[in-house]
C-alpha positions as CSV (number, residue, x, y, z in Angstrom):
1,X,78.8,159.2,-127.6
2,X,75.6,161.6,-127.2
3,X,77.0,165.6,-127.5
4,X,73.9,167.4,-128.2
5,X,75.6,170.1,-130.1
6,X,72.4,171.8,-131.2
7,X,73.0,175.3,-128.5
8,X,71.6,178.9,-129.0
9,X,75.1,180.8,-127.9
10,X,72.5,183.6,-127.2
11,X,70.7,181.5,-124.6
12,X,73.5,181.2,-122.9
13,X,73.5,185.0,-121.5
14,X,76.3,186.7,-120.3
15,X,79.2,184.6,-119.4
16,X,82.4,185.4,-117.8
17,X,85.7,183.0,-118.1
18,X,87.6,182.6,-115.0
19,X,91.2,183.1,-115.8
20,X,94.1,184.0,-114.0
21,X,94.0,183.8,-110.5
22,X,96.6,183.2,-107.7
23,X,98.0,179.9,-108.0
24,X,101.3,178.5,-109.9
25,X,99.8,178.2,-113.2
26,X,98.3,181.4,-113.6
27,X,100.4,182.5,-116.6
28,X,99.0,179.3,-118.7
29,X,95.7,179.9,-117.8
30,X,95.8,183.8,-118.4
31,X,98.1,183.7,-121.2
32,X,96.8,181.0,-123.0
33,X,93.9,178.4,-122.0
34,X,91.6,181.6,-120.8
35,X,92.2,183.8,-124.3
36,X,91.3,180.4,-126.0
37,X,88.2,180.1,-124.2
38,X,86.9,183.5,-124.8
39,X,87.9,183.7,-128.5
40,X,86.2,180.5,-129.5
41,X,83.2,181.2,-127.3
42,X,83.0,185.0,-128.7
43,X,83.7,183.0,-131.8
44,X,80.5,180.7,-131.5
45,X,78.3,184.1,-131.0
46,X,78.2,184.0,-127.4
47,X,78.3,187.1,-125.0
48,X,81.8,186.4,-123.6
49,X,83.8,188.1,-121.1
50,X,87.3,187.9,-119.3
51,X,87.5,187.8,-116.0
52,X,90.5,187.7,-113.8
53,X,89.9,186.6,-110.0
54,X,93.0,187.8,-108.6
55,X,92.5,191.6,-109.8
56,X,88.6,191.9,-109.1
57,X,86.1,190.8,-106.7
58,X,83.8,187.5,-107.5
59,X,80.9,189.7,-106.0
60,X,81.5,192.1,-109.1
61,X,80.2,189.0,-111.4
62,X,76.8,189.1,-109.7
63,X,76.7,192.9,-109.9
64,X,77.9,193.0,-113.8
65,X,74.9,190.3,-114.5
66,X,76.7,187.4,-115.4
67,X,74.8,184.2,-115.9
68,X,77.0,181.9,-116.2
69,X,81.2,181.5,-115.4
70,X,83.5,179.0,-117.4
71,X,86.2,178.3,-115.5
72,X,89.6,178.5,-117.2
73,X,91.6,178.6,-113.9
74,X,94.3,176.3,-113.3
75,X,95.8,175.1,-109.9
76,X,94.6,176.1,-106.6
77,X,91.8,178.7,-106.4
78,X,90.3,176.8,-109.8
79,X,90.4,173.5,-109.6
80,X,89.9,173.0,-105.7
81,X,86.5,173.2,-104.9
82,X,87.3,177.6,-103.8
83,X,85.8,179.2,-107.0
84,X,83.3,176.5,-107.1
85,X,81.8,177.2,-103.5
86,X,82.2,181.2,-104.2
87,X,80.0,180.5,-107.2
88,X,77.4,178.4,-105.2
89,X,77.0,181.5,-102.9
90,X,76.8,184.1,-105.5
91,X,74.1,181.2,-107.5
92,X,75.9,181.5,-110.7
93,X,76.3,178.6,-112.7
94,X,79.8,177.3,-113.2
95,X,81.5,174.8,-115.9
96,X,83.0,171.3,-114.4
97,X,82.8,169.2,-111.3
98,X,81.0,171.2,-108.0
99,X,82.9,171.8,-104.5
100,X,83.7,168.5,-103.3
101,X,84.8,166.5,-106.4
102,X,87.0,169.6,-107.2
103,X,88.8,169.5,-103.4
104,X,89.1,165.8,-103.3
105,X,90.5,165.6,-107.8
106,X,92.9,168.3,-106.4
107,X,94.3,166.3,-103.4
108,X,96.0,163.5,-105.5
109,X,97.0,161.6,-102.2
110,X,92.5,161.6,-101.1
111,X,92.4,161.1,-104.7
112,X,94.2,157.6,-104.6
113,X,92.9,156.8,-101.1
114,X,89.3,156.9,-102.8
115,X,90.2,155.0,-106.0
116,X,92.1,152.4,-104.0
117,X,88.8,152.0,-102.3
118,X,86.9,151.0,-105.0
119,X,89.7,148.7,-106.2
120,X,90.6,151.0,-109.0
121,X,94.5,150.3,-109.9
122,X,96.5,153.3,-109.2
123,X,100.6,153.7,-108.2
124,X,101.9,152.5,-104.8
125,X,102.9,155.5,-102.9
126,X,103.2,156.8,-99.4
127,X,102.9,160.7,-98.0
128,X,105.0,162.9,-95.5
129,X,104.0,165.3,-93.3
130,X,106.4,167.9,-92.5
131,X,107.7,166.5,-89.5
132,X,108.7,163.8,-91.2
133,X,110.7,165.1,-93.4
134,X,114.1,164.3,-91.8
135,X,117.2,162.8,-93.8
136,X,117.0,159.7,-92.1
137,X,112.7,159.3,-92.8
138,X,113.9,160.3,-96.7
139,X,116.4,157.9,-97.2
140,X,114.5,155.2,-96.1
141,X,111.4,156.3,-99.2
142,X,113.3,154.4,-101.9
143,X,113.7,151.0,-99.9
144,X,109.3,151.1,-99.8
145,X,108.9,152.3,-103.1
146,X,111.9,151.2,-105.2
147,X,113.6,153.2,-107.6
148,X,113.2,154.9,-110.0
149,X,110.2,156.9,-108.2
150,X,108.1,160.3,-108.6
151,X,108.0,162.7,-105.3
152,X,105.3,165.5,-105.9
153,X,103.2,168.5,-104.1
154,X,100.3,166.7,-103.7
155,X,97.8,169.9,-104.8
156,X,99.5,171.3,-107.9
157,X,98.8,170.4,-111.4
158,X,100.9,170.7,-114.5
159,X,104.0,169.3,-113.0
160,X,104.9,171.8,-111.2
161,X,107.2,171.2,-107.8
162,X,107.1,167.3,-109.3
163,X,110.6,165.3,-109.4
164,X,111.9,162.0,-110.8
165,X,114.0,160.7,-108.4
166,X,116.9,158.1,-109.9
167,X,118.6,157.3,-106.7
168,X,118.7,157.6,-103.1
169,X,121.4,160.6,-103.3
170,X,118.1,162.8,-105.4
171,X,115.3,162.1,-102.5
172,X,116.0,165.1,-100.1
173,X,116.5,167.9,-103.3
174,X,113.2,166.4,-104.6
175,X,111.1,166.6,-101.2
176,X,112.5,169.9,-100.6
177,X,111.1,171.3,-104.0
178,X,107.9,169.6,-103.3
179,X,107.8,170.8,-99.7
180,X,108.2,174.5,-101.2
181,X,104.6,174.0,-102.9
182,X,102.6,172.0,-100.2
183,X,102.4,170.8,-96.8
184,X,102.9,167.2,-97.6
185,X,104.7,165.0,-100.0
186,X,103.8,162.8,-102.3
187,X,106.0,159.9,-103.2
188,X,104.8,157.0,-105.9
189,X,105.7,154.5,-107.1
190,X,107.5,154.5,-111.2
191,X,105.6,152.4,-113.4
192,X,107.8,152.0,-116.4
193,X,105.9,152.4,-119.6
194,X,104.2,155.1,-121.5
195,X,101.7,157.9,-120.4
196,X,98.3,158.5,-121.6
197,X,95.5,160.7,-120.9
198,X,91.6,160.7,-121.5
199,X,89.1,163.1,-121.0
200,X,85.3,162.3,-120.1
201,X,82.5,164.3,-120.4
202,X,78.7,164.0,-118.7
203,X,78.0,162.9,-115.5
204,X,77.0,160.1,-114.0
205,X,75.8,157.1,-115.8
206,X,75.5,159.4,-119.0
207,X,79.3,160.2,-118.7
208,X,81.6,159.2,-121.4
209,X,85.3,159.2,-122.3
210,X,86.6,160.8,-125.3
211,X,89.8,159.2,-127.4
212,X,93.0,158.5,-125.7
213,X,95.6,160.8,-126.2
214,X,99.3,158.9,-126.1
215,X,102.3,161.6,-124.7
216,X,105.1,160.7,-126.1
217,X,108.0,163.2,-124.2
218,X,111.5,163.3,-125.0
219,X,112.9,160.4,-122.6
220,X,110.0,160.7,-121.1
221,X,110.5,164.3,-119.6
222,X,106.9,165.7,-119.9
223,X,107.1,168.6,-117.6
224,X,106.2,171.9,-117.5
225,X,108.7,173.5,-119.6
226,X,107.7,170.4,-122.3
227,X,104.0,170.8,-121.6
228,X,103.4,174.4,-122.8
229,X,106.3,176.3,-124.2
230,X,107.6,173.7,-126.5
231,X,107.2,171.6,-129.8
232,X,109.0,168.2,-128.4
233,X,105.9,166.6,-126.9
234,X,104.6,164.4,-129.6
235,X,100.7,163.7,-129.0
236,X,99.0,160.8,-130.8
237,X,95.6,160.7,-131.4
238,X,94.2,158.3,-132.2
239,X,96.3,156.2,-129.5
240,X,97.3,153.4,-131.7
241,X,96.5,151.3,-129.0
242,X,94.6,147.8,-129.2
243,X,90.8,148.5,-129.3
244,X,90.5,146.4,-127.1
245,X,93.1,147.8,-124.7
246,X,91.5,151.4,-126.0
247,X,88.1,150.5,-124.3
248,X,89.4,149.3,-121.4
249,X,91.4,152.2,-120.4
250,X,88.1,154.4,-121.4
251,X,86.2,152.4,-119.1
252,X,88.6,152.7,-116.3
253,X,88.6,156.7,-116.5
254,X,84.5,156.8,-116.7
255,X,85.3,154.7,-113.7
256,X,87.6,156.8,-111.6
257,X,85.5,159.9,-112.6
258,X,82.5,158.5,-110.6
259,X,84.2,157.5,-107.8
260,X,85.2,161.0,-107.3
261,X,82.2,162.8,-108.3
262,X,82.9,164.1,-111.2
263,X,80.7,166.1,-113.7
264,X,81.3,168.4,-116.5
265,X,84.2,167.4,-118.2
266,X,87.8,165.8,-116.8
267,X,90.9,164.3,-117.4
268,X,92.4,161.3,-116.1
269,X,96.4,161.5,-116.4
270,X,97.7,157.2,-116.6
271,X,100.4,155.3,-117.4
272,X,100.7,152.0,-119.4
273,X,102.7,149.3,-117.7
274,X,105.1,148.1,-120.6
275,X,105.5,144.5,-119.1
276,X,102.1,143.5,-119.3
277,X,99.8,146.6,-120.5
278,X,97.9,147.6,-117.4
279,X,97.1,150.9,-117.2
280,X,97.5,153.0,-113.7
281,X,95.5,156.1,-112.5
282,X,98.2,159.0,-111.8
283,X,95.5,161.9,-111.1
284,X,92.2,163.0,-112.4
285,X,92.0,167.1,-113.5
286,X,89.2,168.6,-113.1
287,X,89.7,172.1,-114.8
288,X,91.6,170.7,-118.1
289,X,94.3,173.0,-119.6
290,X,92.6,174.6,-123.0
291,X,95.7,175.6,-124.8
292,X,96.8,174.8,-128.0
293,X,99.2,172.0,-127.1
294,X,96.4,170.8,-124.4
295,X,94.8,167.1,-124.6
296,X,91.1,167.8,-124.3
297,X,90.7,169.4,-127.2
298,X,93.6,166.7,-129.4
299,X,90.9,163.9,-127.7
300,X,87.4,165.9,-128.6
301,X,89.1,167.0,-132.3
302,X,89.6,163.2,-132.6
303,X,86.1,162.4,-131.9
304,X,85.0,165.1,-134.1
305,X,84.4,168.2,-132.1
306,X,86.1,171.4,-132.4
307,X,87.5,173.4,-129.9
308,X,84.7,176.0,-130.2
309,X,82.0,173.2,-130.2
310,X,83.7,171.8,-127.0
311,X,83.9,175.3,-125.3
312,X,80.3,176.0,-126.4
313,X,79.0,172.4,-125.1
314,X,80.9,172.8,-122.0
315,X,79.6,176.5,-120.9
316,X,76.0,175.0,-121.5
317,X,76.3,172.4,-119.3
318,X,76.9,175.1,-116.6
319,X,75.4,174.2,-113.4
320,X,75.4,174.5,-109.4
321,X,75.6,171.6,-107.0
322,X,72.3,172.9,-105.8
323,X,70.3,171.7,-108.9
324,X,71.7,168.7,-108.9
């Protein structure tokens, strides 16, 4: 691991964080991962500023002189590739992955179409359009997929609109919570065993993963609720896992984050086959959560940066796609 953590905070100009915004996690990001931000970056010296998309204009960030954004959105309008291209426009330098690997990270079902591709193991799954979302097309999801199985909106993060389904009688109340948040529905396959997470950091062949993080949910039930406004989530860090086993799973999300493009920092959300310890790609995020019970900063902790050294290191790795 190379994190150059040598940075003048008052190089780094004036810098908004993006937080807020319009999408379904906009009270986590504006309640919690976006004060974070801004505290430890204030913190660390630098000129730091909140700034909430969905009450002012983006123009007004090019007006106000800011030189950089770090983007502490969450959900659509963050993590999709929008921000990011309204950003390239105005030329001001952005944390994270650029337009495209942001819209194809947020679209889990491109997202597994792409790793599939390069023969990187993720869930089985299948997707339906809304016309196919009849009683008689839903019944027959559980006889492709077997059961138990997850049915999900395909662009949300943090859980939200996602279901475990037990048996055939749950399918149509879990498509038509998903169906409320997207256009299509996801539905993948259950792989029995535990989850993990891993962030990277870098970009391209400099890109490296941090520790893995091991969620350990009561029976199993990491939502929402679990993820952000609770204690029950246990999170272990170091994983305990095999080193061995440790460095393949690192090596599999430096992997998936090149496929997609990735730069900046991630996540890559997996889970652990118990019968014969093969890890699965579930979805790669490309705006992490930043909270106090979030995994990027349990993971970079672990490797022996703080929260304020990640948000500093992060914010002056802002870049556009154009100086690529």
């Amino acid at each position: 691991m190379n994190l150059d953590l040598n940075i003048d905070p008052k190089a780094l100009g004036k810098v908004a964080v993006l937080m807020g915004g319009h999408s379904a996690e906009r009270e986590v990001s504006l309640t919690m991962s976006g004060p974070g931000v801004l505290a430890a970056l204030r913190g660390a010296g630098v000129d730091a500023h909140g700034f909430d998309p969905a009450a002012r204009a983006l123009g007004e960030l090019k007006s106000e002189g800011f030189a950089r954004c770090f983007i502490a959105l969450h959900g659509r309008g963050g993590e999709d590739g929008t921000v990011q291209g309204a950003l390239e426009w105005l030329g001001i330098p952005y944390t994270g992955s650029g337009v495209m690997a942001s819209a194809i990270a947020m679209d889990k079902i491109v997202t597994k179409r792409l790793w599939r591709g390069d023969g990187l193991p993720t869930p089985r799954w299948l997707s339906l359009k809304r016309a196919e979302l009849t009683r008689e097309r839903v019944r027959q999801v559980p006889d492709e997929l077997g059961l138990p199985l997850f049915v999900k909106p395909p662009h949300e993060g943090s859980s939200i609109g996602a279901s475990k389904v037990a048996g055939y009688s749950d399918m149509q109340q879990a498509v038509e919570l998903a169906a409320k948040y997207d256009a299509e529905v996801l539905c993948e396959e259950f792989i029995d065993g535990e989850e993990l997470t891993c962030p990277v950091l870098g970009e391209g062949d400099s890109a490296f993963a941090l520790p893995v993080v091991r969620i350990r949910a009561p029976e199993g039930d990491y939502d929402y609720q679990n993820k952000y406004f609770t204690d029950v989530v246990k999170y272990d860090c170091p994983s305990g896992l095999p080193e061995a086993l440790e460095r393949e799973i690192q090596a599999l999300v430096v992997a998936a984050y090149r496929s997609l493009g990735c730069r900046g920092w991630g996540r890559a959300d997996l889970m652990l086959r118990k019968q014969d310890m093969k890890p699965f790609l579930l979805e790669m995020n490309t705006a992490p959560g930043m909270t106090s019970h979030s995994l990027a900063p349990i993971s970079a902790q672990a490797a022996g940066i703080s929260y304020e050294q990640l948000c500093l290191w992060l914010v002056a790795q802002a870049r556009l796609d154009q100086q690529g």
